[in-house]
C-alpha positions as CSV (number, residue, x, y, z in Angstrom):
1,X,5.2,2.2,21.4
2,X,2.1,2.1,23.6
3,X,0.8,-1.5,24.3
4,X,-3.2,-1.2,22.4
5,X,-6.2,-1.6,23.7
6,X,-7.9,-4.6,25.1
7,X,-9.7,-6.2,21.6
8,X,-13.4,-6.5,22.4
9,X,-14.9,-9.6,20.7
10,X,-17.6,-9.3,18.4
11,X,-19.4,-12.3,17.1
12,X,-18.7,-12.7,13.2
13,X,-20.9,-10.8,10.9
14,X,-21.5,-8.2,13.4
15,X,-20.6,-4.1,12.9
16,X,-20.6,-1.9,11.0
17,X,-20.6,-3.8,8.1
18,X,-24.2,-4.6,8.0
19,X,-25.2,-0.9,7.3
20,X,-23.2,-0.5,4.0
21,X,-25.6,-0.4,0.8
22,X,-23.6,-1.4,-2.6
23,X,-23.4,1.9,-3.7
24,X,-21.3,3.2,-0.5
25,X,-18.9,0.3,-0.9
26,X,-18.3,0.5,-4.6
27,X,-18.1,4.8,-3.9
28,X,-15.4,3.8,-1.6
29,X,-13.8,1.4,-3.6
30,X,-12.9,3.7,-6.7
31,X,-12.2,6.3,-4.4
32,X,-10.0,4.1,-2.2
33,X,-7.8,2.8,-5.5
34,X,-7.4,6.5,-6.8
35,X,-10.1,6.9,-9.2
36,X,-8.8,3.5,-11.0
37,X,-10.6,3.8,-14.7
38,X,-11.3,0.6,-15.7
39,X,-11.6,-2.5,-12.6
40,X,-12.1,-5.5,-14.6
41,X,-13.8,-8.7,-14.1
42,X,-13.7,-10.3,-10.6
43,X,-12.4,-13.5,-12.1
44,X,-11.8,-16.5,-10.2
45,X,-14.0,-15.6,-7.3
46,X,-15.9,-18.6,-6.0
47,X,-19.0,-18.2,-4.3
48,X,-19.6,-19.9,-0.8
49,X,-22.9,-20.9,-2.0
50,X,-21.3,-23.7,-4.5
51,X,-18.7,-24.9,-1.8
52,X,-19.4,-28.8,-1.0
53,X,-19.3,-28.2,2.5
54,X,-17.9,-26.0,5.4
55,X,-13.9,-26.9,5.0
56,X,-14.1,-26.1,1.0
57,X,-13.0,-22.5,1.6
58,X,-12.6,-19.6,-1.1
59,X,-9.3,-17.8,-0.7
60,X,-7.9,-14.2,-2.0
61,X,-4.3,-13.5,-2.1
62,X,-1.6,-11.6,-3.9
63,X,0.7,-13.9,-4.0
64,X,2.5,-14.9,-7.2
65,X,6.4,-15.8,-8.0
66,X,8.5,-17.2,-5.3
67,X,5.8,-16.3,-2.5
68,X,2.8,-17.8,-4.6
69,X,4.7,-21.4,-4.5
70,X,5.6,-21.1,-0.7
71,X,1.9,-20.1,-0.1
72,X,1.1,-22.8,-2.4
73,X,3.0,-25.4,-0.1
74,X,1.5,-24.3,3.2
75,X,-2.0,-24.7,1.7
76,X,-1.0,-28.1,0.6
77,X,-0.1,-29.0,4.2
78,X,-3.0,-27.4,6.1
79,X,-5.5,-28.8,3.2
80,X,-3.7,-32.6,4.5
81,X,-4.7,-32.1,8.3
82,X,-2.2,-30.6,10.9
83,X,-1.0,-34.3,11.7
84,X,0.1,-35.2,8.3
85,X,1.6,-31.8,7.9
86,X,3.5,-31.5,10.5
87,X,6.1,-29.5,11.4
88,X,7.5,-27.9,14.5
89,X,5.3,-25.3,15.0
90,X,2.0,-27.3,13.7
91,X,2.8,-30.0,15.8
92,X,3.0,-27.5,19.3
93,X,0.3,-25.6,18.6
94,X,-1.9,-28.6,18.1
95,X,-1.0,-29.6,21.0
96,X,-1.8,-26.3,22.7
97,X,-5.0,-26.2,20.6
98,X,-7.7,-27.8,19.0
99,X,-6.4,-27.4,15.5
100,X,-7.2,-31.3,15.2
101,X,-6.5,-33.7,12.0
102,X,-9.2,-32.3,9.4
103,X,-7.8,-30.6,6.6
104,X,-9.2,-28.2,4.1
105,X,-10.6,-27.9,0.3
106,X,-9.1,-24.8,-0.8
107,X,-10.1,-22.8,-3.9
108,X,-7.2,-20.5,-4.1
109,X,-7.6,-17.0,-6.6
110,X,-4.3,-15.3,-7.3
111,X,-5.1,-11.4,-8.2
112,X,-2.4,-8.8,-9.3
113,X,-0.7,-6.7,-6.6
114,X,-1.5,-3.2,-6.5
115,X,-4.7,-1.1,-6.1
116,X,-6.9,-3.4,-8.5
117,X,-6.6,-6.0,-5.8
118,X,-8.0,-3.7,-3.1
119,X,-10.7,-2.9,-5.9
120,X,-12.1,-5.8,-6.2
121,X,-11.4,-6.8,-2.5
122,X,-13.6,-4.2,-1.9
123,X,-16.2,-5.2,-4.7
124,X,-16.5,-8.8,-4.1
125,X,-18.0,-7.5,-0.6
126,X,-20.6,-5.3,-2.2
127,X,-21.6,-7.9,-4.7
128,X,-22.3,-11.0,-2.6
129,X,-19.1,-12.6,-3.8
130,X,-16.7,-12.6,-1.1
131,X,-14.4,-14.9,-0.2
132,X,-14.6,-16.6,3.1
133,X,-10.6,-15.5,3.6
134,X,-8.4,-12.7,1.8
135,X,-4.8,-11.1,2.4
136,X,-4.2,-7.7,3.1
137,X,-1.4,-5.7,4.3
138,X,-2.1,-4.4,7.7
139,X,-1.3,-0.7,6.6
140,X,-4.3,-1.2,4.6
141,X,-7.1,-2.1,6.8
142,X,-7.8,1.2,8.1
143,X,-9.7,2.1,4.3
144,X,-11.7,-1.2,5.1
145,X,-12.7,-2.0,8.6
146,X,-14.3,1.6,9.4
147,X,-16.3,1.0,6.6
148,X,-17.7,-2.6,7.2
149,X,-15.6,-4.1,4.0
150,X,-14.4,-6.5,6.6
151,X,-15.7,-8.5,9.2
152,X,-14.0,-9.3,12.8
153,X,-12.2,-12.2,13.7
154,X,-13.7,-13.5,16.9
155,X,-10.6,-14.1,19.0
156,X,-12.8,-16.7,21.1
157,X,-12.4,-18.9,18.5
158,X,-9.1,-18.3,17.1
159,X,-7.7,-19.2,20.7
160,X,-9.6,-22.8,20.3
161,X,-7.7,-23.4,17.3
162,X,-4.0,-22.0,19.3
163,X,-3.2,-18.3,18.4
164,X,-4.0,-15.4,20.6
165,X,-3.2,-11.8,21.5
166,X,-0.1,-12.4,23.2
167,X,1.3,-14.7,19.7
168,X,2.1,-11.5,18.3
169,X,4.0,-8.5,18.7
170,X,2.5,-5.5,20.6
171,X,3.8,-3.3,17.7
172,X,1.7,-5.1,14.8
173,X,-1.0,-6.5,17.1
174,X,-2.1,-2.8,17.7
175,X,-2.4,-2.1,14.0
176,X,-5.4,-4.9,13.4
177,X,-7.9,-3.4,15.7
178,X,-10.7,-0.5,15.0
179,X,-12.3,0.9,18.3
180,X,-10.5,-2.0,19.9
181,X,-12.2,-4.9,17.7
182,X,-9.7,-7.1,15.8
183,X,-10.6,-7.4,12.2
184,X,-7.1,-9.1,10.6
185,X,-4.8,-11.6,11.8
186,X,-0.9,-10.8,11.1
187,X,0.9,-12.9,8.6
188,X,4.1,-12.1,8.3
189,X,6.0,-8.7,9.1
190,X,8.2,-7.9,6.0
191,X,10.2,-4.8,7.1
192,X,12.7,-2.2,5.2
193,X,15.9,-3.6,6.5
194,X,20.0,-2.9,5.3
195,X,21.9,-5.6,3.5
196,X,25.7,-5.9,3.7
197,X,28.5,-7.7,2.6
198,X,29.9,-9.4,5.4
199,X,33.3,-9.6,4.0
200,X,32.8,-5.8,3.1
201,X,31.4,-5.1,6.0
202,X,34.7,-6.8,8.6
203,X,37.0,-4.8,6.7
204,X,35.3,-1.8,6.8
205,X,35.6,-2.5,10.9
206,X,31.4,-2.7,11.4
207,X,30.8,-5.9,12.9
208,X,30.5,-6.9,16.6
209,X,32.4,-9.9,17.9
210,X,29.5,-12.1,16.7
211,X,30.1,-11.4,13.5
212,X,26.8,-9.2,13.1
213,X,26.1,-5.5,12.2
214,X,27.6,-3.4,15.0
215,X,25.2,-0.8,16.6
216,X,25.7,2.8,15.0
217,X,24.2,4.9,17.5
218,X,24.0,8.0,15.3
219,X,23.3,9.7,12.2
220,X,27.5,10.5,12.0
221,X,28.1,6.5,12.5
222,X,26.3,6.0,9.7
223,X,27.8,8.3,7.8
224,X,31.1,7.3,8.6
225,X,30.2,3.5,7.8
226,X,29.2,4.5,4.1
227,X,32.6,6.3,4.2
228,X,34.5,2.8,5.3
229,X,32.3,0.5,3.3
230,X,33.3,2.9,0.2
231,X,36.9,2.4,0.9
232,X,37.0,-1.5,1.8
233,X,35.1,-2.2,-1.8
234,X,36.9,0.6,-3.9
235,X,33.3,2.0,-5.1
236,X,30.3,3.1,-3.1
237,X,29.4,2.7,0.1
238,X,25.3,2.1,1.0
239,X,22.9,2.1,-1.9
240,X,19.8,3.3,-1.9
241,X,17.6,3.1,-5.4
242,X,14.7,5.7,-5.0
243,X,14.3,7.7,-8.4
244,X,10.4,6.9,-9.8
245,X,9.9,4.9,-6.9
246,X,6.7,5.5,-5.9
247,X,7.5,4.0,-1.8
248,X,11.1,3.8,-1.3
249,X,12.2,7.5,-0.4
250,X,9.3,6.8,2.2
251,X,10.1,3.6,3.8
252,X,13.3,5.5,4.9
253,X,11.9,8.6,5.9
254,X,9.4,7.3,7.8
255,X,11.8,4.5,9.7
256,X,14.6,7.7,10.3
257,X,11.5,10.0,11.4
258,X,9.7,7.5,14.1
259,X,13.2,7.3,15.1
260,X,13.6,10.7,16.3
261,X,10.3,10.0,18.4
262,X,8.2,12.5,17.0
263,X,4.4,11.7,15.6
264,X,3.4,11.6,12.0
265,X,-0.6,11.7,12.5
266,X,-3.5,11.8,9.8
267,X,-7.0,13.2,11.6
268,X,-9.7,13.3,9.5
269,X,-10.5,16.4,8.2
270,X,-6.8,17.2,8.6
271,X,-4.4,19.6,9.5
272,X,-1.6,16.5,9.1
273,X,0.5,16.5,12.8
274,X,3.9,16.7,12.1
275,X,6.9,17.5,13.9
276,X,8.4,20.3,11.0
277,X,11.7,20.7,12.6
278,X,12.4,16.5,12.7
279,X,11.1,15.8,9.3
280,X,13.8,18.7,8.4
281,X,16.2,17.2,10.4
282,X,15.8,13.7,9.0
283,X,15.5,14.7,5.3
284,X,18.6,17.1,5.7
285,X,20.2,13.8,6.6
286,X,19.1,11.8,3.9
287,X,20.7,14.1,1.9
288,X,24.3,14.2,3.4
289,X,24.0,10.4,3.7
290,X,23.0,9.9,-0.4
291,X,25.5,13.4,-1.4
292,X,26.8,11.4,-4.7
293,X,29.9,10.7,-3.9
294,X,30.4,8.2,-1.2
295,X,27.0,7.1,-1.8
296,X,25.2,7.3,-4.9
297,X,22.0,9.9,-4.8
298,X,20.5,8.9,-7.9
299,X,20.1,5.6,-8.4
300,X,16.6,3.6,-9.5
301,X,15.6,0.5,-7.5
302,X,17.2,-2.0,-10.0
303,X,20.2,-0.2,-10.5
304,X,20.7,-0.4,-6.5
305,X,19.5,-3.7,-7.0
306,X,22.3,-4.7,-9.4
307,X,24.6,-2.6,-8.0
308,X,25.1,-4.5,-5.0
309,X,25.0,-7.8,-6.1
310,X,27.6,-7.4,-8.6
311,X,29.5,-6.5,-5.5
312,X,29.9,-2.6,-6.4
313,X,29.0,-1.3,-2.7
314,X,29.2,-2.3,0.8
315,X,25.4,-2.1,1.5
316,X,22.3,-1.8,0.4
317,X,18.7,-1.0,2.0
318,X,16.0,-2.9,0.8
319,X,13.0,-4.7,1.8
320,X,13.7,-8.1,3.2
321,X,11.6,-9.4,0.0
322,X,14.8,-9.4,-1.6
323,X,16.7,-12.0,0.3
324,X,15.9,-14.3,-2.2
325,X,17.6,-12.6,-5.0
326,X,20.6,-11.6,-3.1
327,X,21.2,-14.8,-2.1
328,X,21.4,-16.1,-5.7
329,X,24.2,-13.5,-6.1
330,X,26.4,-15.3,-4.1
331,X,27.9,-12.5,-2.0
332,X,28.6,-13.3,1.9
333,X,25.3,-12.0,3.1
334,X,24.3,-10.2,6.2
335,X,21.3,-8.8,7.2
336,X,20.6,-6.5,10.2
337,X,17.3,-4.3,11.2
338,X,17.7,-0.5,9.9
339,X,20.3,0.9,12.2
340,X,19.0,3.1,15.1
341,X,20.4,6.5,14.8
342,X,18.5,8.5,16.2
343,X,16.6,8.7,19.6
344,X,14.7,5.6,19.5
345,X,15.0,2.0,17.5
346,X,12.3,2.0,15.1
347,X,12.1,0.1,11.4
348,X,9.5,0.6,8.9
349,X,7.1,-2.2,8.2
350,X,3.8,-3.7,6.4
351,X,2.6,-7.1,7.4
352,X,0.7,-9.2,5.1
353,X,-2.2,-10.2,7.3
354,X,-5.8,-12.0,6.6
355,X,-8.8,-10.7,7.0
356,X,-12.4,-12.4,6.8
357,X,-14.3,-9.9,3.6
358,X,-17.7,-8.9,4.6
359,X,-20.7,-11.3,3.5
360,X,-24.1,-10.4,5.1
361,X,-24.8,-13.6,6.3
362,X,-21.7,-15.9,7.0
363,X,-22.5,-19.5,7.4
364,X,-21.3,-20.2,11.2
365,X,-19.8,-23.1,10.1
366,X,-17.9,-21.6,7.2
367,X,-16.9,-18.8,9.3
368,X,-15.5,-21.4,12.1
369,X,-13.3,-22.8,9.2
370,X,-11.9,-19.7,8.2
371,X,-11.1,-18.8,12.0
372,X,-9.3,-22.9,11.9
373,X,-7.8,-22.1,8.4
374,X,-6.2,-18.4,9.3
375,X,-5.1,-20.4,12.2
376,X,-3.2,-23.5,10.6
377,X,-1.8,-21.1,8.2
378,X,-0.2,-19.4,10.7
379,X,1.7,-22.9,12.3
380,X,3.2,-23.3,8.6
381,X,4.9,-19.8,8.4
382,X,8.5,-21.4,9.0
383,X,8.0,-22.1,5.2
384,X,7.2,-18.7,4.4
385,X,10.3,-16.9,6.6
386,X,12.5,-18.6,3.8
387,X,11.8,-15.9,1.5
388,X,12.9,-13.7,4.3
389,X,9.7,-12.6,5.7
390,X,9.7,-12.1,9.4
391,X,6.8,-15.3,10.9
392,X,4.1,-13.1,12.8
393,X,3.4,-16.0,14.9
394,X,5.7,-16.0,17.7
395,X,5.9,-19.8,18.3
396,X,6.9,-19.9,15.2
397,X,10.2,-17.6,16.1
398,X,11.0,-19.4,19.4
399,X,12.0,-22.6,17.1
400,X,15.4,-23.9,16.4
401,X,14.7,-24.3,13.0
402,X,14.2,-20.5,12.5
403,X,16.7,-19.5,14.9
404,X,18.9,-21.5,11.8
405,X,17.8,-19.4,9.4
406,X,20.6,-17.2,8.1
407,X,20.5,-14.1,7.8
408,X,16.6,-14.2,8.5
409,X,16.8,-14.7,12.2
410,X,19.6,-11.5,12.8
411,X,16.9,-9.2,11.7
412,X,13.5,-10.8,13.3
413,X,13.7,-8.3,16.0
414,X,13.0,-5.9,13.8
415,X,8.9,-7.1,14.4
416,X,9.5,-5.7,17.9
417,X,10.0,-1.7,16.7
418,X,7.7,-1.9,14.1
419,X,6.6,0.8,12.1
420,X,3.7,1.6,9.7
421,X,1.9,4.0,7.5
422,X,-0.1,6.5,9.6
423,X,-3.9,4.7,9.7
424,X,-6.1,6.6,7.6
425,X,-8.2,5.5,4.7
426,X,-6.0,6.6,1.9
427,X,-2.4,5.7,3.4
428,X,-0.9,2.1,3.3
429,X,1.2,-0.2,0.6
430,X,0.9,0.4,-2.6
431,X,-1.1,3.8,-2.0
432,X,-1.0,7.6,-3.8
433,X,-0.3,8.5,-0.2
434,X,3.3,6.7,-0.4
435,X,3.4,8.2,-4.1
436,X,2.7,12.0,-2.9
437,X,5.5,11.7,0.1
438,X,8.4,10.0,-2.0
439,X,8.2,13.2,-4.7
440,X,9.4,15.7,-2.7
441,X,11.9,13.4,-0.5
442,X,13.2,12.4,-4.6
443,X,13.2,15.8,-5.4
444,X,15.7,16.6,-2.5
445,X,17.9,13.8,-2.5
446,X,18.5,14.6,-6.2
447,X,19.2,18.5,-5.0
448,X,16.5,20.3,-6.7
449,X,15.2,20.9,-3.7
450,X,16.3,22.3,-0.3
451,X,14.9,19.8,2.8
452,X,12.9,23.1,4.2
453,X,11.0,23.0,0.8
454,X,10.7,19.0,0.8
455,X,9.0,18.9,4.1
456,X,6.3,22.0,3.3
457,X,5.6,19.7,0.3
458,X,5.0,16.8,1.9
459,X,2.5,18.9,4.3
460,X,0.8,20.5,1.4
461,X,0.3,17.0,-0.1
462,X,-1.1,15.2,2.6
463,X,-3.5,18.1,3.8
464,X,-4.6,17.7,0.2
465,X,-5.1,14.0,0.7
466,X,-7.0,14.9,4.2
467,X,-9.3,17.3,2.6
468,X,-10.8,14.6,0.4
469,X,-14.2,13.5,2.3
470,X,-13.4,9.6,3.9
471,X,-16.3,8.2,1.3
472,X,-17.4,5.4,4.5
473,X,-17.1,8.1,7.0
């Protein structure tokens, strides 16, 4: 992947954002969330007016269950200072920046995952309600910094406080830039990864001598590890639950398809650029991989889910966000980045980032805070890799104590390959882009469908989606 362009740095407040009337931003808004019907109150936003002072920040975030309470702890430490928090990472990158001993008042909101958050993400901007931070996954922001919903991060700043560029992957660092401005700050990187049993897994003859996942090197490895994994656990092989998911026949196509090297691009105005003859390839091998008898072709996320914790297959491919509920199973767990099979290594990705929602006149101060808060988040995300997400900020990674993490540090590598949704302002998580792909790829992996016909499907769907005017363009 190419390295991205040098990020100019643009004062906070500046861009595009300051030409967008209300009525552009809420036309872009319904649009955005697929004509939702009905938005809803934005409930629990706190206005930076009432604030008692420039370290009372308002926060947005989708965070709820197991992630809500880790997020939960890391704003507890950062809101002590960085010297009563501690930890490894907080404690270096104090010393390499200026993160200093004042803490934060916080006013956390915790909004439903899906496109209602990006609704009111988008409304709280055109209403003068924004909040000084917000999350947002990275494939996202390309429906929100063109448009001015966001505003930049000025990089000047976060450097005084100790993150920079070169803290980050090139891979996801080159998704949070428009025309070479930065406008979010990477999180986490949670990728779609593979599972296995380890004891499974030794018998079936996959692992290397360090006990990890053995390179495959090609789609007929692959195949031939479902074959062994069937035989060492007497049932299936790899699970895979993808029926009515709206993203998961995606996340594999599009981690086996950047694979073969070829582009899957999004121009406005269309036609999509698409290598035909590769996405046939791929799919056609999705198909002998999932044929229904070594490896199931038909099974729904939980029933993969179950499946494979109840110890009835070898592996299983998933989203890292499932470590914590595999680990609860009790099975000898290993984890591994999505084999490379084809050409290149590649694994498909989101990364929940922050992002600083557009308000037409930031207080400097405020804004400063936010750039310090983003910041000493970022030192506290060894907390947050023990749900199994993949710590953006490298320091973070080059620690002992996540180096310890098991099996989170066999697949952090995977950050380096990264892999996301084409940019374009109706793609990302949670969109009807991922929806419109996965119906087709269903339809074949089921066998109603021959992978010619998927493919010409998913074309005709997404020069359908490119057709529809960009409503900030």
């Amino acid at each position: 992947m190419s390295s991205p362009l040098p990020a100019r740095e643009v004062p906070a407040g500046s861009g595009p954002a300051r030409r967008l009337s209300r009525r552009r931003l809420v036309r872009h808004t319904m649009a955005g969330a697929g004509a939702l019907l009905a938005v809803g109150p934005l409930s629990g936003c706190a206005s930076p007016a009432n604030a008692s002072g420039a370290s009372a920040l308002s926060v947005w975030d989708l965070f709820q269950g197991g992630d809500g309470m880790l997020m939960d702890d890391m704003i507890d430490a950062v809101s002590k200072g960085a010297r009563e928090a501690g930890g490894g990472a907080g404690r270096a990158a104090e010393a390499k920046g200026a993160g200093g001993s004042k803490g934060f008042e916080v006013d956390r909101t915790i909004l439903d995952w899906g496109p209602s958050y990006y609704t009111k993400l988008a409304m709280s901007a055109a209403g003068g309600r924004a909040s000084d931070v917000a999350a947002m996954h990275l494939s996202r922001l390309a429906g929100y910094a063109p448009g001015g919903l966001v505003d930049a991060f000025d990089l000047d700043l976060l450097a005084e406080f100790g993150v920079s560029r070169k803290d980050f992957t090139p891979a996801v660092w080159a998704r949070t830039q428009h025309e070479g401005t930065v406008y979010a700050i990477p999180l986490d990187v949670h990728p779609f990864i593979v599972f296995y049993d380890k004891e499974a897994a030794d018998t079936a003859g996959l692992l290397d001598s360090s006990g990890q996942l053995a390179a495959m090197g090609s789609p007929e490895a692959l195949l031939d590890a479902g074959k062994a994994l069937a035989e060492a656990t007497g049932e299936s092989g790899i699970l895979f639950g993808h029926v009515t998911d709206t993203a998961q026949n995606w996340r594999l196509f599009a981690t086996l398809y950047a694979q073969t090297g070829a582009a899957f691009l999004l121009p406005e105005g269309g036609p999509v650029e698409i290598d035909v003859d590769a996405a046939v390839r791929v799919v056609t091998f999705m198909q002998q991989l999932f044929d229904g008898r070594t490896n199931p072709g038909n099974l729904d996320y939980n029933g993969a889910l179950a499946a494979f914790t109840s110890g009835r297959g070898g592996m299983a491919m998933l989203g890292e966000w499932e470590l914590p509920t595999l680990k609860k199973s009790g099975i000898p767990l290993g984890a591994a980045p999505f084999p490379q099979v084809f050409d290149k290594p590649a694994v498909y990705t989101d990364s929940h980032s922050f992002v600083l929602p557009h308000q037409d006149d930031p207080d400097p101060a405020r804004r400063r805070e936010a750039h310090r808060y983003v910041a000493e988040i970022l030192k506290q995300s060894l907390t947050w890799a023990t749900a199994g997400h993949i710590p953006a900020y490298q320091p973070v990674l080059a620690e002992p104590r996540y180096a310890a993490l098991d099996p989170q540090s066999s697949y952090a590598r995977a950050a380096e390959v990264a892999v996301l949704d084409p940019p374009n302002w109706f793609a990302g998580a949670g969109s009807n882009f991922q929806n419109r792909m996965c119906q087709p790829l269903q339809s074949a992996l089921l066998g109603n469908t021959s992978a010619q016909k998927a493919v010409r499907q998913m074309v005709r769907e997404a020069d359908a989606l490119l057709r529809q005017p960009n409503p900030v363009a």
